[in-house]
C-alpha positions as CSV (number, residue, x, y, z in Angstrom):
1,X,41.0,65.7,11.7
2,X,42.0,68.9,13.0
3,X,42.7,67.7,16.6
4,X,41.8,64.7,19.0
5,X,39.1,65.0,21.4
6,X,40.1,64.7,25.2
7,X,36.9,64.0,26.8
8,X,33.7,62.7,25.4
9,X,31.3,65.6,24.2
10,X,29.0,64.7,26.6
11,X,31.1,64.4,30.0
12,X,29.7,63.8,33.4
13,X,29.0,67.0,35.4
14,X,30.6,68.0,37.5
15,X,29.1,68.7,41.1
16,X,31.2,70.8,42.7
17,X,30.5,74.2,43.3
18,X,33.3,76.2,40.9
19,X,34.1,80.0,41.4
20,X,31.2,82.2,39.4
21,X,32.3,85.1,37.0
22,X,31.0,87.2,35.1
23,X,31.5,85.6,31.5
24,X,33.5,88.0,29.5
25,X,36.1,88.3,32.3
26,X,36.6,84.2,31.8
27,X,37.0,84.5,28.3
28,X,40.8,85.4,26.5
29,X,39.5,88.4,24.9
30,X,40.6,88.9,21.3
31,X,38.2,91.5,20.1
32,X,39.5,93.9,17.9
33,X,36.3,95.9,17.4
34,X,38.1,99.1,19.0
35,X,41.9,97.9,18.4
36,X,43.8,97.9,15.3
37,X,45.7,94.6,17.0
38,X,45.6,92.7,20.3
39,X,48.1,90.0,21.0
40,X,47.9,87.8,24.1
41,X,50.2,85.2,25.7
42,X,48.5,82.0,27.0
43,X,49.9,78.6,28.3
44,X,47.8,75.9,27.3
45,X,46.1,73.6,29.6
46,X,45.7,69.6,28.2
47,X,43.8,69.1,25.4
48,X,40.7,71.4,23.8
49,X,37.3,70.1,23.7
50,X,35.4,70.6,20.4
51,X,32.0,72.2,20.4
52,X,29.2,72.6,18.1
53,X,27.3,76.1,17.9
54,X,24.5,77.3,15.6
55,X,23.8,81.0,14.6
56,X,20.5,82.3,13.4
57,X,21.4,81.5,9.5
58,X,20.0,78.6,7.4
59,X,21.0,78.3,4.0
60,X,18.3,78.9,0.9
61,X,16.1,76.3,0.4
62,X,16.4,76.6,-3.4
63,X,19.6,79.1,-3.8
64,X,22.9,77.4,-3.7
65,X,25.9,79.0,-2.3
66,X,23.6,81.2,-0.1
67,X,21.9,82.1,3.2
68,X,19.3,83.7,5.3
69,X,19.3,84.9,8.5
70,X,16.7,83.3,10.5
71,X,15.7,84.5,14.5
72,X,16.1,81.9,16.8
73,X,12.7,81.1,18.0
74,X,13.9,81.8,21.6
75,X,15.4,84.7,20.2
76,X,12.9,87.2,22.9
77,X,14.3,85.1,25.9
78,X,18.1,84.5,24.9
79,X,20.0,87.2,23.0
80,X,22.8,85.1,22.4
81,X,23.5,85.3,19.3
82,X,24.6,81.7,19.2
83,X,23.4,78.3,20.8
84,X,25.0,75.9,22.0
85,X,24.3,72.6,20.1
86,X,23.9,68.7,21.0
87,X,26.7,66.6,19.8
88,X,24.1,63.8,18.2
89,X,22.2,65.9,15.7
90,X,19.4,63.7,16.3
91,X,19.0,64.9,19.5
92,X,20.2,68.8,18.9
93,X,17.0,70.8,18.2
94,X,18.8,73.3,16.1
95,X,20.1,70.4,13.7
96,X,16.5,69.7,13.2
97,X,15.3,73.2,12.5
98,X,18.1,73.7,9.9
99,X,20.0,76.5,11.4
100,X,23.6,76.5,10.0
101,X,26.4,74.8,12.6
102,X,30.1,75.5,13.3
103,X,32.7,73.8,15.2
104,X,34.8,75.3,17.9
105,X,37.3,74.5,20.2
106,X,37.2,75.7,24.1
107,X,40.1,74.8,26.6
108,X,41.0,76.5,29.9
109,X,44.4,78.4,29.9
110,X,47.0,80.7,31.5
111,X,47.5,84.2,30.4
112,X,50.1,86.3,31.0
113,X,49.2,89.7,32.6
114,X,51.0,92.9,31.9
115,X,52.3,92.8,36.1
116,X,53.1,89.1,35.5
117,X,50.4,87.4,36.9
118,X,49.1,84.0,35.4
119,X,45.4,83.8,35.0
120,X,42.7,81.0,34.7
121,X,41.1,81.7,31.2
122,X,39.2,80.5,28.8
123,X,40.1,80.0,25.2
124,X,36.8,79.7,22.5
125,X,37.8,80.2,18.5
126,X,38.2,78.3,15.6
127,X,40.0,76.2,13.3
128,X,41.8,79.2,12.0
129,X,44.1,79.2,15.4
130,X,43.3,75.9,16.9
131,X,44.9,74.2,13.7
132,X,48.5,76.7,14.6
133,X,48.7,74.6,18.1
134,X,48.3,71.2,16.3
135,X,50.9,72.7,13.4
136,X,53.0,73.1,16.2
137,X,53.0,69.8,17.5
138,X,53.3,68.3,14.3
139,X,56.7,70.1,13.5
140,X,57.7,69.0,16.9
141,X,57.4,65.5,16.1
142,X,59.7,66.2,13.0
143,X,62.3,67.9,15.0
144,X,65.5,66.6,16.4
145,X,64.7,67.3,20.4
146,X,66.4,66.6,23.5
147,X,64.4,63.9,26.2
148,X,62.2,65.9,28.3
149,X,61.2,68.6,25.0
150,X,57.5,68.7,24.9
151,X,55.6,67.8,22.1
152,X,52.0,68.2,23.3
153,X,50.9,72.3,23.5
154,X,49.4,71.6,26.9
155,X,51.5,69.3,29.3
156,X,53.6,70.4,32.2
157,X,57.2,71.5,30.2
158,X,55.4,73.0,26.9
159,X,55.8,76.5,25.5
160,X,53.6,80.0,26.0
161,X,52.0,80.9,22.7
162,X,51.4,84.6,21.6
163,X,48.0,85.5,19.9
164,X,47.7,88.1,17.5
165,X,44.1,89.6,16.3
166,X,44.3,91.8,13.5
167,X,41.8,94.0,12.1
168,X,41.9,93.8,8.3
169,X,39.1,96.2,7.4
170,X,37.2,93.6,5.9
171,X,33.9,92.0,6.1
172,X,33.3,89.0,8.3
173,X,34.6,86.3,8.3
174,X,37.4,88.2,6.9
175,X,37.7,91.0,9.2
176,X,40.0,89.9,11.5
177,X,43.5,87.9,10.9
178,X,45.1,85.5,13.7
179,X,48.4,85.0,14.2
180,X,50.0,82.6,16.6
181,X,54.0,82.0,17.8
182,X,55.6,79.9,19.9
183,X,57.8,81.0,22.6
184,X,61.4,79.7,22.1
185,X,62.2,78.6,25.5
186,X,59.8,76.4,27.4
187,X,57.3,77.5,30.2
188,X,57.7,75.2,33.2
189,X,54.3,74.9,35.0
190,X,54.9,76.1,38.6
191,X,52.8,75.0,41.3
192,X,51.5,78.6,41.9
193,X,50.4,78.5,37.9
194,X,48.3,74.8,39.1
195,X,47.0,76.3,42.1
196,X,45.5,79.4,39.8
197,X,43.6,77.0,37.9
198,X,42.4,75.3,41.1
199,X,41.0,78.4,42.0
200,X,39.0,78.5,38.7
201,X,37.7,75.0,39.8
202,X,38.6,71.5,40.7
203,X,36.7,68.6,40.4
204,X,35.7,66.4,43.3
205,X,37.4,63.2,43.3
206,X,34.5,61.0,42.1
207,X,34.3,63.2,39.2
208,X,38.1,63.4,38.8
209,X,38.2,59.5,38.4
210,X,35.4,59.6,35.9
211,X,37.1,62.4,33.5
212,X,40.4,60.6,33.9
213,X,38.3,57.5,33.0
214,X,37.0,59.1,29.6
215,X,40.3,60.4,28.9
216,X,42.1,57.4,29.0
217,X,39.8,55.6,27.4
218,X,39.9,58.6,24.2
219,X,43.5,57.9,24.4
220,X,43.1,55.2,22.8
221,X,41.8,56.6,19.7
222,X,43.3,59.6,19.5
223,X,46.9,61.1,20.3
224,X,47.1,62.7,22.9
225,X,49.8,63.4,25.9
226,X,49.8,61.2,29.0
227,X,47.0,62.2,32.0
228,X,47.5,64.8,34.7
229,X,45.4,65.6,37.4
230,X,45.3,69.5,36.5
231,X,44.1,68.7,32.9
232,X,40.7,68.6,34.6
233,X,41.4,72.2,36.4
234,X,40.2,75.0,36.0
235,X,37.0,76.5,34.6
236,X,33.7,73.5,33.7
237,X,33.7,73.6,30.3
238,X,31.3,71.2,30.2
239,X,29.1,73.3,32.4
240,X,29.2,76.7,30.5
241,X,29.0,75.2,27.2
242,X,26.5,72.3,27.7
243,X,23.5,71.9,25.1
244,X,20.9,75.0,24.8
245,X,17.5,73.5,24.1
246,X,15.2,76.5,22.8
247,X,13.7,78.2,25.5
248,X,10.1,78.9,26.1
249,X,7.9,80.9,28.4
250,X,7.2,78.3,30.7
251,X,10.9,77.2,30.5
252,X,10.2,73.6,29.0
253,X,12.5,72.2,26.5
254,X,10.4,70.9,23.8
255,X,10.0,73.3,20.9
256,X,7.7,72.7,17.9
257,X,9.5,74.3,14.6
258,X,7.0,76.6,13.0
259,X,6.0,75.5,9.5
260,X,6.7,78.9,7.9
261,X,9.5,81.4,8.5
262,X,10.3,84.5,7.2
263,X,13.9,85.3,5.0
264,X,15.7,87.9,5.4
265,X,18.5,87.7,2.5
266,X,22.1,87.6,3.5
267,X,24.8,86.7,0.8
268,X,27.1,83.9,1.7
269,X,30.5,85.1,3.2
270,X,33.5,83.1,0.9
271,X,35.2,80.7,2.6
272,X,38.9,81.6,3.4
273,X,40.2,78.4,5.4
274,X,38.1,75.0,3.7
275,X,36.9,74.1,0.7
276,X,33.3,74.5,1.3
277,X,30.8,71.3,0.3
278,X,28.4,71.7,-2.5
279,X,25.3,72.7,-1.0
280,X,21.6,71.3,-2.1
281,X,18.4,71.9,-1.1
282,X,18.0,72.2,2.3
283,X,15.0,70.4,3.7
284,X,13.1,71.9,6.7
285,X,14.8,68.9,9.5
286,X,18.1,67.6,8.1
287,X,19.3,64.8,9.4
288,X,23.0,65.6,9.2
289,X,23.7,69.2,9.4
290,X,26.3,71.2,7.1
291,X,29.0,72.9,8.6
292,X,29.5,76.9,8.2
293,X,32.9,78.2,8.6
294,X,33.8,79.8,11.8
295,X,33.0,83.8,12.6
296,X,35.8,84.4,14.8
297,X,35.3,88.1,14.4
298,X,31.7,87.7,16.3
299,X,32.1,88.2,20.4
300,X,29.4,86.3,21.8
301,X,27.8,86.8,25.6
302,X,26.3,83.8,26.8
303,X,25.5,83.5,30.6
304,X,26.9,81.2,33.0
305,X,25.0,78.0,33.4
């Protein structure tokens, strides 16, 4: 397992009113579509939450090892170019049309400005630098530390981590190559840092004692670090990246699957992290999906909800 889960993947809402943005100015930007490089410092806040998310690609019914690119039927009222999917494929509508899904991890953090400033983000990518934070950890645990060293990436007295985006020239998923370092001496949370996530958004207290609840209660499965308060600060992840039924005209949620669709071919792109699973036969409504590897290279838009 690449990392524990904080909360469950389907948390209670949250009904406080949070401060609205315009979505790429929440996001830690790592593009590198007009950058050789871009490297960012961010403090980590708590734990990540996993997500699953669907683009329009299913793989060939009868070709193995490739795919095709499919339009999302909803495709002429949300040019997303991903979705958003349900964490029970049973329930997740793209499971049971067959598009192609891929896990990623969100979590709200600081980053460092060029004047100094810390500010509330949003971290969304992949394994490919997700995996360095738990790396980190891990080599914690093996190290010789003094009481009072963090261990955990996101508690109070952990480090700042630098991300690095390279362009590499190549085609996606190749294009672009992450590094990530951690700082060598420790970034104290400050109060100021806390109240910067506040203003991002803080839960009421009813819903405060019910995302405390699920966390503690995940605790017990997984390892993680000990609650705080401002784990639960800052932007509502489980808000903006809640499940995206296909939309229709009359803005229902049920969606029939047509019965034919049209292929356009696209050659799979080679797996560079995993050891991809022999693929079969798709049918039309899997039961289980397949996973795809991430495209961390793609910048997505998707509106706040």
């Amino acid at each position: 397992m690449i990392r524990r889960i904080p909360v469950s993947l389907d948390p209670p809402a949250v009904k406080k009113s949070f401060t609205k943005t315009n979505f790429a100015d929440m996001m830690v930007n790592l593009s590198v579509k007009d950058k050789s490089s871009v490297t960012r410092r961010i403090r980590l806040i708590g734990v990540p939450c996993p997500i699953i998310e669907y683009t329009d690609k299913k793989y060939h019914p009868t070709e193995r090892g490739k795919t095709v690119r499919v339009p999302f039927p909803d495709a002429h009222l949300n040019r997303s170019f991903t979705r958003t999917g349900n964490s029970d494929p049973s329930q997740c509508a793209w499971a049971q049309m067959g598009y192609i899904p891929s896990i990623q991890y969100v979590q709200n953090v600081l980053e460092r400005t060029e004047d100094g400033e810390w500010i509330c983000k949003i971290l969304k990518k992949g394994k490919s630098i997700f995996s360095e934070f738990k790396k980190w950890e891990d080599g914690r645990k093996d190290e010789d530390l003094d009481e009072g060293d963090a261990i955990y990436s996101g508690v109070r007295n952990s480090h700042t981590f630098r991300v690095q985006a390279i362009a590499t020239g190549k085609e996606p998923p190749q294009s672009v190559e992450y590094k990530v370092t951690a700082e060598s001496k420790p970034c104290i949370l400050t109060e100021e840092m806390i109240e910067s996530l506040r203003k991002a958004g803080e839960p009421s207290i009813e819903d405060l004692d019910k995302i405390r609840e699920y966390y503690l209660e995940d605790s017990k499965s997984y390892d993680m670090p000990a609650w705080e308060d401002y784990f639960a600060y800052g932007y509502p992840l489980d808000k903006i990246f809640k499940y995206q039924p296909p939309r229709t005209e009359e803005n229902e949620t049920a969606y029939v699957a047509p019965t034919k669709s049209h292929f356009e071919d696209l050659e799979a792109e080679p797996d560079i992290e995993t050891e991809k699973p022999v693929i079969k036969a798709v049918a039309k409504k899997p039961t289980k999906p397949v996973f795809e590897d991430e495209e961390d290279d793609e910048e997505d838009d998707l509106p706040f909800i």
